[in-house]
C-alpha positions in Angstrom: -22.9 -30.4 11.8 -21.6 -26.5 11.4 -19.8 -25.6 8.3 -15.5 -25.4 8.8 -13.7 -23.2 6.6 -10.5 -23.4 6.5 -9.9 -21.0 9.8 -12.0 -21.7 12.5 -14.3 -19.0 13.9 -11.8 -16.8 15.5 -14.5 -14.0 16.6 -15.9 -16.6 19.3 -14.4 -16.5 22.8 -13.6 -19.7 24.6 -17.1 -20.4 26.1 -18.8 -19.8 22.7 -16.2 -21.9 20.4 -16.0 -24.5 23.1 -20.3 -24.7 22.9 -19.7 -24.5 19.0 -17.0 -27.8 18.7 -18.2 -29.4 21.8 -21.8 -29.5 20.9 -22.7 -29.7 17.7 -24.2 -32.8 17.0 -23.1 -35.3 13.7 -24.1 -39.0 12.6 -22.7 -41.9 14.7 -22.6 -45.9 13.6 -23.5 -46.7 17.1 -24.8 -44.8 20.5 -22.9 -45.2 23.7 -18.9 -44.9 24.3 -17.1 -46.9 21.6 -13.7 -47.2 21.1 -12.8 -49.2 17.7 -9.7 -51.1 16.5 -7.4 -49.7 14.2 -4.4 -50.6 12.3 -2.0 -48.7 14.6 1.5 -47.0 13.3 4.4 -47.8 15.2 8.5 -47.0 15.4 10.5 -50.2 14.3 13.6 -50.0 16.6 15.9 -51.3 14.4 15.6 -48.2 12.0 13.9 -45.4 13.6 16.8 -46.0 17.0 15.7 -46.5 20.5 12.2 -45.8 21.3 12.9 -43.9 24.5 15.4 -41.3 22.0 12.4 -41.2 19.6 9.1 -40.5 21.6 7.9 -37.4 23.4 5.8 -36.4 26.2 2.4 -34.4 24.9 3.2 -31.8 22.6 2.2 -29.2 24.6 4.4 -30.2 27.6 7.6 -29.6 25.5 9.2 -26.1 25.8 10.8 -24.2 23.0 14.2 -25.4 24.0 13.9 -28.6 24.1 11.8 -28.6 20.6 15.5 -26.8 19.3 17.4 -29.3 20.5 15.2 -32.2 19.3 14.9 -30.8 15.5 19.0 -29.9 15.6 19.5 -33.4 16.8 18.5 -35.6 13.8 17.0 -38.6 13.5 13.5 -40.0 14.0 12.2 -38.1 16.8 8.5 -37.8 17.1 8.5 -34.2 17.3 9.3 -33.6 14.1 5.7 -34.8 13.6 3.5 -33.3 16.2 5.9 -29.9 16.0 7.6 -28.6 12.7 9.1 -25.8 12.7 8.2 -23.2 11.2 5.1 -24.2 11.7 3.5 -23.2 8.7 5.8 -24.6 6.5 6.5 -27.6 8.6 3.0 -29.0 9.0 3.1 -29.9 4.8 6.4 -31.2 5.6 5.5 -33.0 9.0 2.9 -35.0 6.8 5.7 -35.6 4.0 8.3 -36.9 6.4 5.7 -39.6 8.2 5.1 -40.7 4.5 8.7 -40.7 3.9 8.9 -42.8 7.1 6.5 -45.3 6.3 8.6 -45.8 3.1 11.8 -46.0 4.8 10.5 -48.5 7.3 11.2 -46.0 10.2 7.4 -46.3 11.1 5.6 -49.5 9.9 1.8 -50.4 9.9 0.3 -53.0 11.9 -0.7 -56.2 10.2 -3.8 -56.3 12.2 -6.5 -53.8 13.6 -6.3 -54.1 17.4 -7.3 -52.2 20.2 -3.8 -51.7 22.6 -3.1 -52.1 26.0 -0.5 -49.1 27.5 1.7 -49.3 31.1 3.0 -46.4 32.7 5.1 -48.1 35.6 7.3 -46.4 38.1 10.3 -48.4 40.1 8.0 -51.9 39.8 4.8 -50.0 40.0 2.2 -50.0 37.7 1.1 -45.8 37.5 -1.1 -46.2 34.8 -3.0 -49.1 32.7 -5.9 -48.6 29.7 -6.8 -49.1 26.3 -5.8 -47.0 22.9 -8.2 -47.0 20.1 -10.5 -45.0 18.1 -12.7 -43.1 20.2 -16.2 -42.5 18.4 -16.8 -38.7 18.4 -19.8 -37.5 20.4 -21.5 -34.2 21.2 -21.8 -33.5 24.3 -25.3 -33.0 24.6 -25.5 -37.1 24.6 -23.5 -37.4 27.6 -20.9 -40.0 26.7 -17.6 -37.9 26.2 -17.6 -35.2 28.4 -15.0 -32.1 28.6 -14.9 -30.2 31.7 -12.5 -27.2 29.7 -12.9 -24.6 27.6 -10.8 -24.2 24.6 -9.6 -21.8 22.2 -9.7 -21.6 18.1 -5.7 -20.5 18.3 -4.9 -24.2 19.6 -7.3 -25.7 17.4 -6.6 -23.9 14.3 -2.9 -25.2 15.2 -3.8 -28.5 15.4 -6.2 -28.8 12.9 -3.8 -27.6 10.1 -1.0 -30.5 11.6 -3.9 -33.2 11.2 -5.1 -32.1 8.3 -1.6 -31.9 6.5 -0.2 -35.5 8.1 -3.7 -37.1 7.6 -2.8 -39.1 11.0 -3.9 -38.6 14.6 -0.3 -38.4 16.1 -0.4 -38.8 19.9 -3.7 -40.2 21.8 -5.8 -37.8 24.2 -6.4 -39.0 27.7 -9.6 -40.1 28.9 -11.4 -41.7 31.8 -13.9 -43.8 33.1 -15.4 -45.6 36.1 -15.5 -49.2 34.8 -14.5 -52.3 37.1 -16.3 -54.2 34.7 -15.2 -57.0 31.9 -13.1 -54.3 29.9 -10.7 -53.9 32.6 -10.1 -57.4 33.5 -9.3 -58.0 29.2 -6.7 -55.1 30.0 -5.4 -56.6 33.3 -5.0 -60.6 31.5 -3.6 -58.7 28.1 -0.8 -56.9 30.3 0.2 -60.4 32.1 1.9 -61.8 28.6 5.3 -60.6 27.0 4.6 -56.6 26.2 4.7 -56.1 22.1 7.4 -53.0 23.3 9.2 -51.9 26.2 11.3 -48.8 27.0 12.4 -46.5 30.2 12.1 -43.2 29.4 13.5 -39.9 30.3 10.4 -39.0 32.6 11.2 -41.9 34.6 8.5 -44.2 33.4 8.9 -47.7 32.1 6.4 -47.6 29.4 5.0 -51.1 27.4 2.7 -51.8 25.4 0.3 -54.9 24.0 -1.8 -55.5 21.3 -5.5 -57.3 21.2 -6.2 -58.3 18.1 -8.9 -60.9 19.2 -12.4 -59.8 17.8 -13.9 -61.7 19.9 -12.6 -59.7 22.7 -12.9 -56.5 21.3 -16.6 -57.3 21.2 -16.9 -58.1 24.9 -14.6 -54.5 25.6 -17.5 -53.0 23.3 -20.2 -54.5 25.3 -18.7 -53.4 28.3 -18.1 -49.9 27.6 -21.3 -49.1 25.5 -23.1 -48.1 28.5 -20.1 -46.0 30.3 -19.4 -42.4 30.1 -15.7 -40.6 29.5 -14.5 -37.3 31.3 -11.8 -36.0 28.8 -8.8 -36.1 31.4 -5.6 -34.6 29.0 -5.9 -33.2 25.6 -9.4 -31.0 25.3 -7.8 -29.0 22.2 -6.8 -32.4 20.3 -10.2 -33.5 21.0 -12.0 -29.9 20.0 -9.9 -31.0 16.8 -11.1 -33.8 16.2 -14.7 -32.5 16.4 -13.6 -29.8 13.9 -12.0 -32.1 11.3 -14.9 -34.8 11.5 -17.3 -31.8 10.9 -15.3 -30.3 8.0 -15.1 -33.3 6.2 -18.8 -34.3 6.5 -19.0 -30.4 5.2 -17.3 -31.4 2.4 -19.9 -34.4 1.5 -17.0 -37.2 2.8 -19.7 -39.1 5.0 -18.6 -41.4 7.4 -14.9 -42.2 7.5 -11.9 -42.3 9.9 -12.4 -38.9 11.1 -15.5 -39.7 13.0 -13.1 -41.3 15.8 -9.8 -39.8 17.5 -6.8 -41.4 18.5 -7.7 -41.9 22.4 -6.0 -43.6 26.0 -9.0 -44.3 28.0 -8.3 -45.7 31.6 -10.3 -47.1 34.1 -10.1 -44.8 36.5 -11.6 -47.4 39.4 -8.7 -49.6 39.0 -5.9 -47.3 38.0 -6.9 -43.5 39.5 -5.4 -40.4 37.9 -2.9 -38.5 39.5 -4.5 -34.9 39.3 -1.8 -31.8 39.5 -1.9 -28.2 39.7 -1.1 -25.6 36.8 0.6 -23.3 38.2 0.6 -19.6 36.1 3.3 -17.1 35.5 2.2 -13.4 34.6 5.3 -12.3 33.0 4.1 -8.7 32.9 2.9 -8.5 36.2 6.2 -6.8 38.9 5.5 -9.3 42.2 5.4 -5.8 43.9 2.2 -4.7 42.1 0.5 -8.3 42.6 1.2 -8.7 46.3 0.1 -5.1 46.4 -2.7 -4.9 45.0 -3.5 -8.9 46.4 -2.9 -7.3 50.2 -6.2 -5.6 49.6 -8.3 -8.8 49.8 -6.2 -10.9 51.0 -5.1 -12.3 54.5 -1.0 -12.4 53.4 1.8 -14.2 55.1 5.5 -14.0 54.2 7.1 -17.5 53.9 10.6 -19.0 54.7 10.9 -21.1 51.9 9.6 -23.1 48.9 9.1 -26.2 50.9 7.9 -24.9 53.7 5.8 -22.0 51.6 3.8 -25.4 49.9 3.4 -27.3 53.0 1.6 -24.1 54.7 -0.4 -24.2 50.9 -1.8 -27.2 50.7 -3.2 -27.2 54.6 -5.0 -24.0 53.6 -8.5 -24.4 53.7 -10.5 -22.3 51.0 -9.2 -19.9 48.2 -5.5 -19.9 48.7 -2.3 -19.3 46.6 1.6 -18.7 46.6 2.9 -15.6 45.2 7.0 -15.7 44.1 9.2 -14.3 41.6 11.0 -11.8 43.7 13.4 -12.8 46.7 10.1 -13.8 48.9 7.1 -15.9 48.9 3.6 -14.9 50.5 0.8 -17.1 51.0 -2.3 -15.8 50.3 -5.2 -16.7 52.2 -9.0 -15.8 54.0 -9.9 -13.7 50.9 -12.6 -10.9 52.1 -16.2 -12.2 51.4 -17.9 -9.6 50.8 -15.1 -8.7 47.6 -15.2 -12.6 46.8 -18.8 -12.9 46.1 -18.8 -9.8 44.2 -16.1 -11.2 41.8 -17.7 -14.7 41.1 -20.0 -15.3 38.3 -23.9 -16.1 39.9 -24.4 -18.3 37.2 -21.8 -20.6 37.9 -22.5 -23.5 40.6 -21.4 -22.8 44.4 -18.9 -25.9 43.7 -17.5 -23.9 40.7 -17.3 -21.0 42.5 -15.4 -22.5 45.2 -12.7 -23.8 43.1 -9.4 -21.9 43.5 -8.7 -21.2 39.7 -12.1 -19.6 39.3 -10.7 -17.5 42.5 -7.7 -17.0 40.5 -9.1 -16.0 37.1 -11.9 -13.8 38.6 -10.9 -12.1 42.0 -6.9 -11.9 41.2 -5.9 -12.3 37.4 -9.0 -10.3 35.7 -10.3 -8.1 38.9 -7.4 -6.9 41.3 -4.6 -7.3 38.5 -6.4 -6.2 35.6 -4.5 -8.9 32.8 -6.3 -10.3 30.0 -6.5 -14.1 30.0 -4.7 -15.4 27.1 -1.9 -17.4 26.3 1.0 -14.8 26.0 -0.2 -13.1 29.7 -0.9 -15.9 31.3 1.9 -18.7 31.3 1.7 -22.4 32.5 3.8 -24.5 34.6 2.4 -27.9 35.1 3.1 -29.4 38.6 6.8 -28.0 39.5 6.5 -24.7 41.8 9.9 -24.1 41.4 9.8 -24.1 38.1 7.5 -21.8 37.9 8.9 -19.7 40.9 12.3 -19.6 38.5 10.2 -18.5 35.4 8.8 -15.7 37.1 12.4 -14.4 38.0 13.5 -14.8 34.9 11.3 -12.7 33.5 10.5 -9.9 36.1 6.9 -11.1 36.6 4.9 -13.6 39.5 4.5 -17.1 39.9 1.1 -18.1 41.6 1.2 -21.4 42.4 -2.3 -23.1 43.4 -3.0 -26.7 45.1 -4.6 -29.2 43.0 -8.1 -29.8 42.5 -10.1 -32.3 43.8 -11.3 -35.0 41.3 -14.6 -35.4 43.1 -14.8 -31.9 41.8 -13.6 -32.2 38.4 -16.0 -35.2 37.9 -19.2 -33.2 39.6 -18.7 -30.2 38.0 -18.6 -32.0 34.0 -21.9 -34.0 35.2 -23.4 -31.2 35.4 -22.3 -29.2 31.9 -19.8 -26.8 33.7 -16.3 -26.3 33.0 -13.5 -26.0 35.2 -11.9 -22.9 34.3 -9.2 -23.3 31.6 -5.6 -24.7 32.7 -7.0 -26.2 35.8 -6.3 -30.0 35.7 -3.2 -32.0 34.9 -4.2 -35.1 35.2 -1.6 -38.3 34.9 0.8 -39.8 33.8 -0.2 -38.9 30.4 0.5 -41.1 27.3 3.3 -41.1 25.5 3.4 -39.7 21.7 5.2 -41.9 19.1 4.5 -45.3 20.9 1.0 -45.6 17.9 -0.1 -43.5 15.9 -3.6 -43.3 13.8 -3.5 -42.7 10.1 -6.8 -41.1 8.7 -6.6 -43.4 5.5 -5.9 -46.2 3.9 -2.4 -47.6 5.3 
């Protein structure tokens, strides 16, 4: 395993760090996909308030607003955990007020380790059914857990100082699989009895969850998934995390201990398939006179009546294609030139790669005819709402694009074969949600 310091290796770019995290290689108790029992942490209604008031979406699909108005509210709100403000400061006291929870009785331990069944339903409809445990950490050299994203050491560093300070895995990554085997039917009988927890939440989900404490069956769930492999669907920084942590405390002589597995949803994507979404981006720097400008040059473009009738004419595009807004108009861009498209695309990347629209996007539009650095602070994210992201760009002078989603054939093809989908290009879901069990990384 590579040495951690206590900053991450800053000087890499995202391709290099994500190589660095992803693949360095570290002892295992077993080979195959394993996801382990544990002694899960959980709100007790009764003192912590309704559960729907106290959990959160993923951290990083909460908005500054919203995190002000949580922290000003009081109470036991999840996101005083997975984000303290200031952020420095808070991530000694996020660990300090779980602790203080756990005394209180806010947040009690599970009597028994157990792997735990978690519904997403919508009107009667079951959106969403897997398994939360401890996923066992894997490079990705040995083909088991496989990213299809880069990452970068800001997000990391982030997280790795929360984890580090809380000693806890707060909310679960996403994962899937293609199963159909033994696992999923233990998930399917499991979800038939009287849910440990049940709450609709503000995102319009009913959300339960069970518990299997049998070892019996978590042996036959083992046995089933030993032989499987995991595309990391929702939370490739948490996991680059948990890569970093597990190597910095085998650094540090610890051996083998809690932090060689990651809290971890893993669903069986044959039985329950992922809804995949499109990030949509917002270049608040960019005037949507200089983009469609400048995008007119390659570009076939097309003024549009409207949003809805803008992302109906989108999504029957065929090839490369986007939506540009943030001014009073929206233009669909289409038939890139492609002589000027070739030249833009990496030759080392696949033709599948190359044929994805956020490569089209990062190469040919955001680096090439716009000239913007890809970072965090030039490049904003809107996940799934267009008009969202339409009224961000407005807001702030700059351009929405908005893209179609990608295929998962694509996603799945691509990872198979040690690519990455560029960054920000999936949103799979429903994701999990944080606060319903969390993972402490000692003894409870």
């Amino acid at each position: 395993m590579p040495t951690v310091d206590d900053d991450l290796p800053s000087e890499l770019g995202p391709e290099e760090f994500s190589a660095w995290v992803f693949g360095a290689s570290g002892p295992r108790a077993e080979d195959g996909l394993v996801l382990a029992p544990f002694r899960g942490v959980r709100f007790v209604p009764d003192v912590a308030g309704d559960l729907a008031s106290v959990t959160t979406p993923p951290y990083d699909l909460i908005d500054d607003d919203a995190v002000r108005r949580l922290l000003a509210s009081g109470g036991h709100n999840v996101v005083r955990l997975i984000l303290p403000r200031p952020a420095e400061q808070g991530y000694r006291e996020a660990g300090e007020t779980l602790r203080r929870w756990l005394a209180e009785g806010a947040l009690a331990t599970d009597a028994e380790p157990a792997l735990y069944v978690y519904e997403a339903a919508e009107r009667g409809q079951v959106r969403q059914r897997g398994l939360i445990g401890g996923l066992g950490l894997r490079a990705e050299a040995d083909a088991v857990v496989l990213p299809h994203e880069n990452v970068f050491p800001g997000p990391v560093r982030d997280r790795l100082a929360l984890m580090s300070a809380a000693r806890a895995n707060l909310e679960p990554i996403f994962l899937v699989y293609e199963g159909g085997g033994d696992a999923a039917r233990i998930v399917d009988e499991a979800a038939a009895a009287t849910p440990l927890l049940e709450f609709h939440a503000d995102d319009g989900l009913t959300h339960r969850l069970w518990q299997i404490t049998d070892p019996g069956l978590h042996d036959r769930i083992a046995a089933d998934l030993r032989d499987r492999q995991a595309l990391i669907a929702d939370g490739h920084h948490r996991y680059a995390t948990y890569r970093a942590l597990q190597a910095r405390h085998h650094a540090a002589g610890d051996g083998p201990g809690p932090w060689d597995q990651g809290l971890a949803l893993l669903v069986d994507s044959t039985r329950y398939p992922p809804r995949l979404g499109a990030i949509h981006r917002v270049l608040p720097g960019l005037p949507p006179t200089t983009a469609l400008d400048r995008a007119g040059t390659v570009f076939r473009v097309t003024e549009m009546a409207g949003l809805a009738a803008a992302t109906e004419a989108l999504a029957a595009a065929e090839g490369p294609a986007f939506l540009l807004g943030g001014s009073g108009s929206l233009h669909l861009l289409t038939d890139p030139d492609p002589g000027r498209l070739e030249q833009a695309m990496p030759a080392e990347h696949s033709a599948r790669w190359r044929g994805l629209d956020t490569a089209v996007l990062d190469h040919l539009l955001i680096a090439g005819l716009w000239n913007i650095p890809e970072d965090e602070h030039s490049v904003e994210v809107v996940h799934d709402d267009p008009a969202a992201a339409v009224d961000r760009a407005r807001r702030t002078g700059g351009t929405a694009v908005l893209l179609n989603p990608l295929k998962v054939e694509d996603v799945l093809a691509i990872a198979g074969e040690g690519e990455r989908v560029p960054r920000k290009s999936t949103s799979f879901g429903p994701k999990p949600r944080t606060g319903l069990v969390l993972r402490l990384l000692e003894g409870p």
